[in-house]
C-alpha positions as CSV (number, residue, x, y, z in Angstrom):
1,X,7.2,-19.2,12.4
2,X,8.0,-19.4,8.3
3,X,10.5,-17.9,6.6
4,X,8.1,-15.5,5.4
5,X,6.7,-14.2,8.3
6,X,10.6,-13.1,9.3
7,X,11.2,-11.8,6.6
8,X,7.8,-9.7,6.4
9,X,9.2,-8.6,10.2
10,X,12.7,-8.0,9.6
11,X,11.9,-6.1,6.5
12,X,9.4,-3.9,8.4
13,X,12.2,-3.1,10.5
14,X,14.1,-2.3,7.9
15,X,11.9,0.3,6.7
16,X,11.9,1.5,10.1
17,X,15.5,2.0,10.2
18,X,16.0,4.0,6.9
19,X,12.7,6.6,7.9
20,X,14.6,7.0,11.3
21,X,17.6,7.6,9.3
22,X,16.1,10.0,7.7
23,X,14.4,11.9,10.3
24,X,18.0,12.2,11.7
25,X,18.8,13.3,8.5
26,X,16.9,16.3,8.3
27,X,17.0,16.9,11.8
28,X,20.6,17.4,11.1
29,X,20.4,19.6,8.2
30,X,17.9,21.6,10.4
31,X,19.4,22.1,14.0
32,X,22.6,25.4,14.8
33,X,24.0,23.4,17.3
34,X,27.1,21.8,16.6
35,X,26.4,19.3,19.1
36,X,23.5,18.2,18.3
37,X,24.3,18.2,14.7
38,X,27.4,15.5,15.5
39,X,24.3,13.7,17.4
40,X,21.8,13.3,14.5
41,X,25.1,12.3,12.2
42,X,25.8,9.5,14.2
43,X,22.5,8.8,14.8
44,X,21.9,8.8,11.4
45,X,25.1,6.6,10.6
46,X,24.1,4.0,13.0
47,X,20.9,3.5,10.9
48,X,22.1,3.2,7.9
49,X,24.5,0.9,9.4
50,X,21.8,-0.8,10.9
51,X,19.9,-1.1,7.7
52,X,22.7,-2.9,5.6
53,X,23.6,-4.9,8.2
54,X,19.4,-6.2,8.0
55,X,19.6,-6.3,4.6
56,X,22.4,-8.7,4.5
57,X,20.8,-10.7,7.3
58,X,17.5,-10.3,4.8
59,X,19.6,-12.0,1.7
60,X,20.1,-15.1,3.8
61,X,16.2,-16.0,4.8
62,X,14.7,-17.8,1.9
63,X,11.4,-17.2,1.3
64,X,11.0,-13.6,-0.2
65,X,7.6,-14.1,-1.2
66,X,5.8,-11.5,2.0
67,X,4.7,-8.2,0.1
68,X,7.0,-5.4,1.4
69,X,6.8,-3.5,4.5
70,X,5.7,0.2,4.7
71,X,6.0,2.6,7.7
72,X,3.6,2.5,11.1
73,X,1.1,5.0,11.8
74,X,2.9,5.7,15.0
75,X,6.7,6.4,12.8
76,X,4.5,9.8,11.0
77,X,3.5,10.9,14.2
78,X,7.1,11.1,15.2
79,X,7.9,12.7,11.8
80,X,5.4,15.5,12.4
81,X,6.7,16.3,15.8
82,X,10.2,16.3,14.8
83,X,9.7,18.2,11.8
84,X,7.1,21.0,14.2
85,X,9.6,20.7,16.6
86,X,12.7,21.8,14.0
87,X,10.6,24.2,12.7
88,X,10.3,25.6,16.2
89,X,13.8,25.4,17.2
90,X,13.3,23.7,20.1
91,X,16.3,21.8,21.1
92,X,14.8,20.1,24.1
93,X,11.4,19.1,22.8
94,X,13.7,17.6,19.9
95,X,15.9,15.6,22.6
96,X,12.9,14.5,24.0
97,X,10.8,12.9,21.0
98,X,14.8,11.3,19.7
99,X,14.3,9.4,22.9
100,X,10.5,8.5,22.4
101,X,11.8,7.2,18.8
102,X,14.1,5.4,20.5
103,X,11.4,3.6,22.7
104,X,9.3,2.8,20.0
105,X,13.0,1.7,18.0
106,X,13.8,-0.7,21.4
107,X,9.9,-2.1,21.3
108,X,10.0,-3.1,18.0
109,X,12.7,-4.9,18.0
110,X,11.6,-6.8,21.5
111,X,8.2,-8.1,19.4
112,X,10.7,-9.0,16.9
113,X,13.1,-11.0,19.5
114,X,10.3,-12.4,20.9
115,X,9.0,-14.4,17.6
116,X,9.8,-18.1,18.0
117,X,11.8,-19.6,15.5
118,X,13.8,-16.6,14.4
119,X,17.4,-17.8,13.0
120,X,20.3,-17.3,15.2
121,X,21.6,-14.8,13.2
122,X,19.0,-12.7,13.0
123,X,18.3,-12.5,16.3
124,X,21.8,-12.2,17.2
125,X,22.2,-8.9,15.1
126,X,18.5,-7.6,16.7
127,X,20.0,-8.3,20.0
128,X,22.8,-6.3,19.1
129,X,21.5,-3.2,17.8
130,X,18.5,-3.3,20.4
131,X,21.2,-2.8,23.4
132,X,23.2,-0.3,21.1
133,X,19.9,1.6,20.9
134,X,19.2,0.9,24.3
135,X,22.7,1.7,25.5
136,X,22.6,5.3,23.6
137,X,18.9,6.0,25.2
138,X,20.6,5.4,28.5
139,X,23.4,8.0,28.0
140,X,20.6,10.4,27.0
141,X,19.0,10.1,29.5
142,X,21.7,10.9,31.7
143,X,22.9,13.6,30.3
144,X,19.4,15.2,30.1
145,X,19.6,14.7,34.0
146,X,22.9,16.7,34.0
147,X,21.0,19.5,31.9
148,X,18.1,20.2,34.0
């Protein structure tokens, strides 16, 4: 795999990070519940931590030539149904669609992973905020268990 093809990737993931940053953003602003609001500002946090720490990664792969990355189809379906979802005050349904962005977050970065000559350090850092992602679906999921 070139240079540019990981970068094209690893900036698409970028652009993933910052719209999920976002979302939690405005979820945040949106949602009473003290809880949930300390949830979407960490959640939020970690992307943005997520995203420099790519970006830095980004400054060290060469070629920069790959035309920038914009958001999937599938990342404004997840937008609408937060944004419905916020609009409807419903706690749960919100829950639920954090952890379906979390899927799609977890798959992306797998195809990513999985791309052969990726640089160490790249896929060192994708390794690690894959299992932080992973590792904070897994505590949702329990404590959703606990809830119902």
């Amino acid at each position: 795999m070139n240079s540019g093809r990981v970068f094209y990737k690893v900036n698409e993931l970028l652009v993933f990070n910052s719209g999920v940053e976002k979302v939690y953003l405005e979820a945040y602003d949106s949602v009473e519940n003290e809880e949930l609001k300390t949830f979407f500002n960490e959640r939020a946090f970690e992307r943005n931590q997520f995203s420099k720490d790519l970006k830095t990664e980004m400054e060290s792969i060469e070629d920069k030539s790959s035309q920038p990355a914009g958001l999937s189809t599938n990342f404004y379906e997840i937008w609408r149904n937060f944004r419905n979802l916020i609009l409807m005050d419903n706690e749960n349904g919100l829950l639920n669609e954090v952890y379906r962005l979390k899927e799609v977050s977890v798959e992306m970065y797998n195809q990513l992973l999985m791309e052969p000559n990726l640089p160490l350090s790249v896929c060192k850092l994708l390794g690690k905020q894959r299992d932080s992602i992973q590792a904070s679906m897994n505590t949702m999921k329990r404590e959703l268990t606990l809830v119902y």
